[in-house]
C-alpha positions in Angstrom: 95.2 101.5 114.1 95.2 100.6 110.4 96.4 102.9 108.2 94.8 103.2 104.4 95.7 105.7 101.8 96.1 106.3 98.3 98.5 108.8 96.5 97.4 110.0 93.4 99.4 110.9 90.1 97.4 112.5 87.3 99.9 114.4 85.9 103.4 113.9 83.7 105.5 115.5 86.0 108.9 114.1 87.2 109.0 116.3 90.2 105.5 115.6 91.1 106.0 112.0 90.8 109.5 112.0 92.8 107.4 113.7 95.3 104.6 110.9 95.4 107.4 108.1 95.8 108.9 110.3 98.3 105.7 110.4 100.0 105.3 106.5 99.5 108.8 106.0 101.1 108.7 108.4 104.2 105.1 107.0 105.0 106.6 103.1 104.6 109.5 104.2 107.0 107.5 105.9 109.9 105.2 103.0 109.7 106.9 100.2 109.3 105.9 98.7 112.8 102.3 99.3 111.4 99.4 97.4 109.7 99.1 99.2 106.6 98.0 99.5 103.1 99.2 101.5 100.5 98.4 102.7 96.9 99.9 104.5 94.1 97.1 105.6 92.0 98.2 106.7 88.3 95.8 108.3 86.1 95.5 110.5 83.3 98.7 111.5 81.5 100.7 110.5 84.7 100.5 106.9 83.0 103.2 107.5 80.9 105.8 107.9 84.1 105.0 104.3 84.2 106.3 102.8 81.0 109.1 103.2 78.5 112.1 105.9 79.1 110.3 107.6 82.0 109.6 104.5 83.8 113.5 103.7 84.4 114.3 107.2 85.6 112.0 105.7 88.8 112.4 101.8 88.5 114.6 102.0 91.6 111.8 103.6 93.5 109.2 101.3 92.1 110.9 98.7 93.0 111.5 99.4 96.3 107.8 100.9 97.3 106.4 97.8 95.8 108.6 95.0 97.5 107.4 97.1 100.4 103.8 95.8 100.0 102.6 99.4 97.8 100.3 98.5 94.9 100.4 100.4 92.1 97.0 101.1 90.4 96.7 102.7 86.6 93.7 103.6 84.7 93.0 101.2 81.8 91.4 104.2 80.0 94.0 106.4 80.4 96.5 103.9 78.5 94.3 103.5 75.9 93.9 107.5 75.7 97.6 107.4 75.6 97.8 104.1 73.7 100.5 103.0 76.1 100.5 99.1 76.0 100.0 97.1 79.7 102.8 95.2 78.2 105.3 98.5 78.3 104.5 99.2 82.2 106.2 98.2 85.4 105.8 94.9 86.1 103.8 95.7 89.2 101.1 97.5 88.6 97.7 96.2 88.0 94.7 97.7 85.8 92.1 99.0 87.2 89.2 99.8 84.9 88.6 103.8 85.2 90.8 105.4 87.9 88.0 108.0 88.9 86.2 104.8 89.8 88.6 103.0 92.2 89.6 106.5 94.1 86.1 107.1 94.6 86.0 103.3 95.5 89.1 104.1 98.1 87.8 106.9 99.7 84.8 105.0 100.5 86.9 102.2 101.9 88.4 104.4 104.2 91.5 105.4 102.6 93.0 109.0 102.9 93.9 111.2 99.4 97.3 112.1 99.3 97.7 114.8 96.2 101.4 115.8 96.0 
């Protein structure tokens, strides 16, 4: 079995996001003998955990989930919104056009919604 699914961060929430990496780790660990694939999904005001003083409160754990194969997907219009600059954000994660769009995308790829 493959195993597809995306976890999804909308909000600016520490504890929601520590939750989602959680998520992201414990999934990684009880499938690591698995074919996988993975994605963080930020959207929304969640973009900011992503970039500046928020992002190295988790750069540990986005390190981590991403050597581990995760990709981490933000929403181009949500950092314009927020006018938070691609250069500011993890080094990881790639822009997506409209995050609404590439869940909806997901889902019809197969991929399960995770919503800490």
């Amino acid at each position: 079995m493959r195993y597809k699914a995306v976890i999804h961060i909308d909000l600016e929430d520490e504890t929601i996001f520590t939750l989602g990496l959680s998520n992201l780790t414990n999934t990684l660990d009880a499938l690591k003998d698995e074919e996988k694939e993975l994605i963080l999904l930020v959207t929304g005001p969640g973009v900011a955990l992503l970039a500046g003083d928020l992002m190295y409160l988790f750069m540990e754990k986005l390190r981590q989930i991403h050597g581990a194969g995760v990709r981490i997907q933000v929403c181009e219009r949500a950092l314009k919104l927020f006018e938070i600059p691609k250069e500011e954000l993890f080094d990881g994660c790639e822009i997506i056009p409209a995050g609404v769009v590439g869940l909806i995308e997901l889902q019809h790829g197969g991929f399960a919604y995770i919503k800490p």
